[in-house]
C-alpha positions as CSV (number, residue, x, y, z in Angstrom):
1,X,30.8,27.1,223.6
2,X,29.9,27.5,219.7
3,X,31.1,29.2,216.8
4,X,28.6,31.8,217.4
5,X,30.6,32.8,220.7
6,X,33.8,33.0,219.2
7,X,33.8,36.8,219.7
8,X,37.3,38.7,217.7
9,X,38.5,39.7,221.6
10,X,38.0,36.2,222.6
11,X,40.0,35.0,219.7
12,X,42.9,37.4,220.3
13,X,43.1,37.2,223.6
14,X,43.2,33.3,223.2
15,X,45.7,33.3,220.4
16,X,48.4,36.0,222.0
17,X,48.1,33.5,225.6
18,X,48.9,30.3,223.1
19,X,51.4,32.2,221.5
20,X,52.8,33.5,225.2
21,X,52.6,29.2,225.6
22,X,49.4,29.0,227.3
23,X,48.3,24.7,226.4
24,X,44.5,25.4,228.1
25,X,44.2,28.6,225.4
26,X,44.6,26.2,222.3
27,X,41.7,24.1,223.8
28,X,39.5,27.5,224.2
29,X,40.4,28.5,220.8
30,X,39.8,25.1,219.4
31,X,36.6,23.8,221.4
32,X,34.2,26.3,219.5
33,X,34.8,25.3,216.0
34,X,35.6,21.3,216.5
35,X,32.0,20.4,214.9
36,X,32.9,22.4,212.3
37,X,36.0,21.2,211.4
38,X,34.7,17.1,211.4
39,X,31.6,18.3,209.6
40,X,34.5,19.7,206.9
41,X,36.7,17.1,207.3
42,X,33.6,14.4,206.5
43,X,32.4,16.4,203.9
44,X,36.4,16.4,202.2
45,X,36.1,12.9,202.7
46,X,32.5,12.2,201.2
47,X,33.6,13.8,197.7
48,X,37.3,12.5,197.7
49,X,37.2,8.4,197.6
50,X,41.0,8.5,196.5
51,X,41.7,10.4,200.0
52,X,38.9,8.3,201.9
53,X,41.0,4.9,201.1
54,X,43.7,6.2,203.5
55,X,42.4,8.8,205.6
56,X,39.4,8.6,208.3
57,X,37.3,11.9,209.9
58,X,39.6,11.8,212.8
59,X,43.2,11.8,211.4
60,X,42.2,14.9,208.9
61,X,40.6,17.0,211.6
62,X,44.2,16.2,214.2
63,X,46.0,17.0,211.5
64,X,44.3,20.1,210.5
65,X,44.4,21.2,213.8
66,X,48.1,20.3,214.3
67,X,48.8,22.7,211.4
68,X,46.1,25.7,212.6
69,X,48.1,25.7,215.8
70,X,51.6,25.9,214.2
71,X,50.0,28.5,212.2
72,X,48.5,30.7,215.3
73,X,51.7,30.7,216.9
74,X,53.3,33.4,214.6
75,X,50.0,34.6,213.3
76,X,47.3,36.7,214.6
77,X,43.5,36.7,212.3
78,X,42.2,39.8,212.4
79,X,38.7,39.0,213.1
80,X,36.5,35.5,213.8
81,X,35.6,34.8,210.6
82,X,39.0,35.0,209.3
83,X,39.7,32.5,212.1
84,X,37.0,30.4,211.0
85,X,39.0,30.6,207.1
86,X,41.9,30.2,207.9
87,X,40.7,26.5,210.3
88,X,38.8,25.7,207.2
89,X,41.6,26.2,204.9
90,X,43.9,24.3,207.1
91,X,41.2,20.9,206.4
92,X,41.0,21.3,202.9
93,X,45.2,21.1,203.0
């Protein structure tokens, strides 16, 4: 699945079963837009040597995610791009 498929019904369906406690609809919700968030996450790291010396690709995109999820469990986006904003603001934290 890509970010193209990540459809606003497929987002909020996803994000009300994760907040009902659903484990497998965090995976949906985050398999689409994994590539984009290392392609961010590298990017981050590219332009921020101070960051690089104790951070790799891998430990900014878990905890990126880590925060996302936290995030989607009292909070709804009202569309897939805002999804996609508020995952990319979550890297650049």
């Amino acid at each position: 699945m890509s970010v193209s498929t990540l459809d606003t019904p497929f987002l909020r369906d996803r994000v009300a079963r994760w907040q009902a406690g659903d484990e497998q609809a965090a995976a949906d919700l985050l398999r689409p837009i994994e590539t984009l968030l290392r392609r961010l996450a590298g990017r981050m790291l590219l332009r921020n040597h101070h960051l690089r010396a104790h951070l790799d690709s891998a430990d900014l995109v878990q905890g990126s995610v880590l925060r996302l999820l936290r995030t989607l469990r009292q909070f709804t986006p009202d569309s897939s791009q805002h999804f996609l904003s508020l995952a990319s603001l979550h890297v650049r934290r």
